[in-house]
C-alpha positions as CSV (number, residue, x, y, z in Angstrom):
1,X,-100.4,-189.7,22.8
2,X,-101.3,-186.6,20.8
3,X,-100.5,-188.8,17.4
4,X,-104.0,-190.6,18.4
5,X,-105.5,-187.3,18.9
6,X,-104.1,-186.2,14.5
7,X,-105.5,-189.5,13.5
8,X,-108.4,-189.6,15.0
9,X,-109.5,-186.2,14.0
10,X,-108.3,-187.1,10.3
11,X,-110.0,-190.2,10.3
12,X,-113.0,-188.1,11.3
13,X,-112.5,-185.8,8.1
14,X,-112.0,-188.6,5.8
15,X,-114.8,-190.7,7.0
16,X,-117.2,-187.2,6.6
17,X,-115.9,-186.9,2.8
18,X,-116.5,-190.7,2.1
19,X,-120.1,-190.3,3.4
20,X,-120.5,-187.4,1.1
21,X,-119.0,-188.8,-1.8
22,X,-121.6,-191.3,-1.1
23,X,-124.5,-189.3,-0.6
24,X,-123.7,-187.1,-3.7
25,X,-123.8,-189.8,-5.7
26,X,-127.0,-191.9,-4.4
27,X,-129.4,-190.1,-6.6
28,X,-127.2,-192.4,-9.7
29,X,-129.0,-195.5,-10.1
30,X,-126.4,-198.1,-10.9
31,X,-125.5,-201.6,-9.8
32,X,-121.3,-200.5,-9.7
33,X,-120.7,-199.0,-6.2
34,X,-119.1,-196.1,-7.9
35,X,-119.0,-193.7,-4.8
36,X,-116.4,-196.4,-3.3
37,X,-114.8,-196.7,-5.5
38,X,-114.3,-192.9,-6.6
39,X,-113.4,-192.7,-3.0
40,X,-110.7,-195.0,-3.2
41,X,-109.2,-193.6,-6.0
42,X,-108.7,-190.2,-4.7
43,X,-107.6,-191.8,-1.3
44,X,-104.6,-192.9,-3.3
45,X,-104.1,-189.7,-5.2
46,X,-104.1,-188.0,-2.2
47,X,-102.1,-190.6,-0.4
48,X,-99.3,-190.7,-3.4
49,X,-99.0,-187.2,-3.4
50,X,-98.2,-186.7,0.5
51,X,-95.8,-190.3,0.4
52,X,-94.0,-187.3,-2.4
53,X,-93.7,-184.8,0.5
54,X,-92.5,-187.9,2.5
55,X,-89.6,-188.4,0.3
56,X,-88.6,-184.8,0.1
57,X,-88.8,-184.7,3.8
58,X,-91.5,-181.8,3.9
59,X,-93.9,-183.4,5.6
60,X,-94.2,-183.4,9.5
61,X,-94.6,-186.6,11.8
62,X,-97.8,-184.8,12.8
63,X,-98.8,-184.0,9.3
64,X,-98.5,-188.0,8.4
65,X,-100.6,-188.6,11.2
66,X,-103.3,-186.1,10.6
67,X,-103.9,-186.8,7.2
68,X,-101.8,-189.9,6.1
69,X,-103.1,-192.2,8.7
70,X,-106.3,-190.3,9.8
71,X,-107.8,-188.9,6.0
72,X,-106.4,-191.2,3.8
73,X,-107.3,-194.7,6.6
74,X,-111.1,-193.0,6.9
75,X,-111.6,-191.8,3.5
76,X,-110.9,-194.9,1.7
77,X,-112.9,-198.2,2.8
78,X,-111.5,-201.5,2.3
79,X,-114.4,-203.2,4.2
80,X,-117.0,-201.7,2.1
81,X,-115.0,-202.1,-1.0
82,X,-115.5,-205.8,0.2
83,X,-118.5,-205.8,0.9
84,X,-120.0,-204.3,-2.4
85,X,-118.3,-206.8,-3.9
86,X,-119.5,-209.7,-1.9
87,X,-123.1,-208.5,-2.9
88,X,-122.2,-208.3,-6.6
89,X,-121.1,-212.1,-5.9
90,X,-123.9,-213.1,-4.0
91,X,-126.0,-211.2,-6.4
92,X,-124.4,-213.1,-9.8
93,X,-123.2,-209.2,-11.2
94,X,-120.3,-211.2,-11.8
95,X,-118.4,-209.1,-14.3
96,X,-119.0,-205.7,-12.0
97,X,-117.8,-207.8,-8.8
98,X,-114.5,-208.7,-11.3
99,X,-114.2,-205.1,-12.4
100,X,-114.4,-203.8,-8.6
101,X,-112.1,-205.5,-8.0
């Protein structure tokens, strides 16, 4: 039970540092969605370097919950990766929906 407590409280944490990213960025006028995907990007970083720790054994079960599951699963955002892109579609920014991508 206490592993849904670690990814719900890191899913929390990432989903608050996605909205900043976000909210940082909306002053940059720009057709791109470049706050998702800058979010996404270091949602992998940060994902890559703790499947490291994973391999060396030096990370806990509740440490992979916490910030594995939780961060990384609420920082990064498939479904509004999706639908940017699905805008840029609809929207015939063709090339930016293909670079999204």
């Amino acid at each position: 039970m206490s592993s849904y407590i670690f990814v719900f409280i890191g899913g929390g944490l990432g989903s608050i540092c996605r909205y900043g990213i976000s909210r940082l960025m909306a002053g940059y006028e720009s057709v791109f969605p470049w706050a998702t995907l800058l979010a996404n990007v270091l949602a992998c970083i940060v994902l890559g370097f703790l499947m490291s720790l994973v391999a060396k054994n030096s990370l806990s079960d509740t440490l992979k919950f916490l910030f594995m599951v939780g961060f990384c699963g609420g920082f990064s955002t498939f479904s509004t990766f999706s639908s940017e892109t699905y805008k840029l579609v609809a929207e015939g920014d063709y090339l930016y929906a293909l670079s999204n991508v």
